[in-house]
C-alpha positions in Angstrom: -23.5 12.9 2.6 -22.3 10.7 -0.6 -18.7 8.9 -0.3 -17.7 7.4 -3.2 -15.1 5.1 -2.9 -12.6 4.0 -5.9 -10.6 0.9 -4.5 -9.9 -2.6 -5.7 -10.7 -5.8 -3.6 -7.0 -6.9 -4.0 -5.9 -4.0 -2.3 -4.9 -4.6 1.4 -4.9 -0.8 1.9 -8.3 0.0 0.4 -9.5 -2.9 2.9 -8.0 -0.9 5.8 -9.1 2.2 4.7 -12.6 0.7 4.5 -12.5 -0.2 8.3 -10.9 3.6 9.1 -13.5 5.3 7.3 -16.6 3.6 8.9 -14.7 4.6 12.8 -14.5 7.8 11.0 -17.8 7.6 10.6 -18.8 6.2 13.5 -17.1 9.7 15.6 -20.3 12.0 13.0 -22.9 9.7 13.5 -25.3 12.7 13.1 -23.9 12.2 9.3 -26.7 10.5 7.0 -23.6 9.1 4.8 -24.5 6.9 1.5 -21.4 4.5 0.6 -21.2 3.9 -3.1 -18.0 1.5 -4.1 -16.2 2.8 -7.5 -13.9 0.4 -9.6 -10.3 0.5 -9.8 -8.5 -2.5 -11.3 -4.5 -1.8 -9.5 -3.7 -5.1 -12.6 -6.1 -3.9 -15.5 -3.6 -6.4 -17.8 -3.9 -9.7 -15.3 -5.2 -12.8 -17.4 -8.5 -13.1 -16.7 -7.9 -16.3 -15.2 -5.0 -14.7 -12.8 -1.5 -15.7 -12.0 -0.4 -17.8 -9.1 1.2 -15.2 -6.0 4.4 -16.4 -5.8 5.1 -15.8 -9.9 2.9 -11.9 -9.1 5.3 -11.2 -6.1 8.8 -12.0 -8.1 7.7 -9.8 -10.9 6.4 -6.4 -9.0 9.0 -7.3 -6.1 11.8 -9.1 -7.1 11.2 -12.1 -4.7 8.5 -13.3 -1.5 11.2 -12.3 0.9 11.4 -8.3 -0.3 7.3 -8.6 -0.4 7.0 -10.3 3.2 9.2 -7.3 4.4 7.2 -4.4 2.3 4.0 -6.2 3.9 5.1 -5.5 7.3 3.8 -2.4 7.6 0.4 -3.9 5.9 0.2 -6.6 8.6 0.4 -3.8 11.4 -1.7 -1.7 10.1 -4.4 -4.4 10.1 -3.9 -5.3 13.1 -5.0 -2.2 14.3 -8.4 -2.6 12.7 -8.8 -5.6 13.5 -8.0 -7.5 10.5 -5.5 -10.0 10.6 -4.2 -10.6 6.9 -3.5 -14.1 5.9 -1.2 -13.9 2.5 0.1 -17.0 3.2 -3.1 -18.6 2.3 -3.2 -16.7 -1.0 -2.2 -18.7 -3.8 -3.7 -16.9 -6.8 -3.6 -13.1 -7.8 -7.5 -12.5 -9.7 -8.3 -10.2 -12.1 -11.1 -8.3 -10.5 -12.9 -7.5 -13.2 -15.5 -10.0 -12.7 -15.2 -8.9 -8.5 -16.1 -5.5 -9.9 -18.9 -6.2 -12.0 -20.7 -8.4 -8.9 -20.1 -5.2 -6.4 -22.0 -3.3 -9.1 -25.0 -5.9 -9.0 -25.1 -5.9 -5.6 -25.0 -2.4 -5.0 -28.2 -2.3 -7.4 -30.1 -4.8 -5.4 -29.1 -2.5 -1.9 -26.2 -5.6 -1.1 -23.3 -3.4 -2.4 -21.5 -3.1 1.2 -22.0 -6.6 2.2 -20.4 -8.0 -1.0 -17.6 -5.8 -0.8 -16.6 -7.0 2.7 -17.4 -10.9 1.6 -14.9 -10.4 -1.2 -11.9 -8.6 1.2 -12.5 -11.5 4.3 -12.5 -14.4 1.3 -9.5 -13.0 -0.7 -7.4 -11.5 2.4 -8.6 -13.9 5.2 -9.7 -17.2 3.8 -7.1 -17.1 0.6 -9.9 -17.5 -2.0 -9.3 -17.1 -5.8 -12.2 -13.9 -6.0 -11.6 -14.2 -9.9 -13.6 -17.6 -10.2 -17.9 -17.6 -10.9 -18.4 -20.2 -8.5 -16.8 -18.5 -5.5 -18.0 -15.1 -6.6 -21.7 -16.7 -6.8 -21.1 -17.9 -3.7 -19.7 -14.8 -2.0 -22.8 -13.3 -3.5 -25.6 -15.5 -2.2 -24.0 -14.6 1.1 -24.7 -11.0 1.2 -28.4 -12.3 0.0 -27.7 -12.2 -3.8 -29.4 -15.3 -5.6 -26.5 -17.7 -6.1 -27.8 -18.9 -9.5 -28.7 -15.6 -11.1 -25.1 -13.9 -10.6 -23.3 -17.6 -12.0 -25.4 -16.7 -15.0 -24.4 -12.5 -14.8 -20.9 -13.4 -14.3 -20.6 -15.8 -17.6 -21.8 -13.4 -19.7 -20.4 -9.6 -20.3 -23.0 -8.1 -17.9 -21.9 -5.1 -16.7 -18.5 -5.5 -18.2 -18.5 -2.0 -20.6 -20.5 0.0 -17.0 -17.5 -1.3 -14.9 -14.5 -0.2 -17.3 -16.2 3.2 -18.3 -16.3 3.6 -14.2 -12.3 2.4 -14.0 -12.0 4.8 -17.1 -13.6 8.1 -15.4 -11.2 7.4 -12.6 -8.5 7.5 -14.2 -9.4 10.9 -15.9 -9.9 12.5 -12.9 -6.4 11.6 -11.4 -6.4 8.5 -9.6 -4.1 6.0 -10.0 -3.9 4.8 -7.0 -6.6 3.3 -4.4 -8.2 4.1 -1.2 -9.7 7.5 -2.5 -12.3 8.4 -0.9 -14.7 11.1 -2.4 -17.2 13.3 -0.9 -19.8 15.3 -1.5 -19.0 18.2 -3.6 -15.9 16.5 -5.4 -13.9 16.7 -1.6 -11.2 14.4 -2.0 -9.2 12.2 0.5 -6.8 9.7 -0.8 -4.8 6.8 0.7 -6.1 4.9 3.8 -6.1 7.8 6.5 -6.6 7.5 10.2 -10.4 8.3 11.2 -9.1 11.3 12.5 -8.2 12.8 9.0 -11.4 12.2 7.2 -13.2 14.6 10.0 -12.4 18.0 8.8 -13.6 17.0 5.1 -16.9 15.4 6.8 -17.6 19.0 8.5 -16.8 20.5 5.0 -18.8 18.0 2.8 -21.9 18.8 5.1 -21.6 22.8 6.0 -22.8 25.1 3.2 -22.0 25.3 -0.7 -18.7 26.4 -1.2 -17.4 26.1 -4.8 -13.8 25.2 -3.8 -13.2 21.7 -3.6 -10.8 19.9 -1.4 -8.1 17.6 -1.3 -6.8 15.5 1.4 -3.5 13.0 0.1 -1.7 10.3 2.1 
């Protein structure tokens, strides 16, 4: 079974979701499931350099004290996965087109999964500005990528126009916002579900052809 999932390593949610759809997962482990991770940029516009948090959180919330209590729920949530979110360490928002385009080397090389759970732990647990070479290199080399090779991908355009078309075909088909999680056949589950939910579309995905697709939102 193929899952494509469109998310964005800024996302808290899509990080969540990540961690409920491998328990999900883990309840069909007769499932031979292939995890392919599809590009979503929630800031397409951010400098490519990023913005510092607190300047990001007073324009899409007003101030740090309305986003602390929005990100209540977020910090529960986690909790239940086991992920204990550290904003406070964040100091930069990234643009995550350069995140995005070392997900897609990786995922070339067989690494995809690895780097895509480097970059959530470094942004979400360990504060790190994901939109700078040397820390993506570095992320990379960690999930076995040659350090030196991806500084050099990352500096030029590499895999710049495969990432935006990728963005760009999710955004034709509906999306606009991330976890969505697609399966097999064009089933469709969106938002970051307890494991629970993703089981009827699992059972779906992988019983016979039907030509009706389905779609699962949250």
């Amino acid at each position: 079974m193929q899952v494509d999932i469109v998310s964005d390593v800024i996302c808290p949610w899509c990080y969540i979701g990540k961690r409920r759809l491998e328990r999900a997962l883990a309840l069909r482990p007769e499932l031979a499931a292939t995890r392919s991770w599809r590009a979503f940029q929630l800031n397409p516009e951010m400098p490519m350099d990023g913005i510092s948090r607190e300047l990001y959180l007073a324009a899409k919330y007003g101030s740090s004290r309305s986003a602390r209590q929005i990100f209540a729920a977020v910090y529960a949530a986690g909790r239940g996965e086991g992920i204990d979110f550290a904003f406070e360490r964040i100091r930069r928002v990234p643009n995550t087109l350069r995140a995005h385009r070392l997900i897609r080397r990786a995922a070339l090389a067989g690494h995809g999964d690895g780097v895509v759970e480097g970059l959530f732990r470094a942004y979400f647990l360990e504060g790190l500005d994901i939109g700078d070479v040397e820390v993506l290199a570095a992320l990379g080399a960690c999930a076995d990528l040659d350090e030196a090779e991806s500084r050099r991908y990352l500096e030029s355009e590499a895999g710049t126009a495969e990432v935006r078309a990728e963005e760009h075909r999710a955004r034709r088909l509906g999306i606009h916002a991330v976890p969505c999680f697609i399966l097999d056949r064009g089933y469709a589950i969106s938002g970051a579900q307890e494991p629970e939910m993703f089981l009827p579309l699992f059972d779906i995905a992988a019983g016979p052809n039907d030509d009706n697709a389905a779609t699962v939102t949250g």
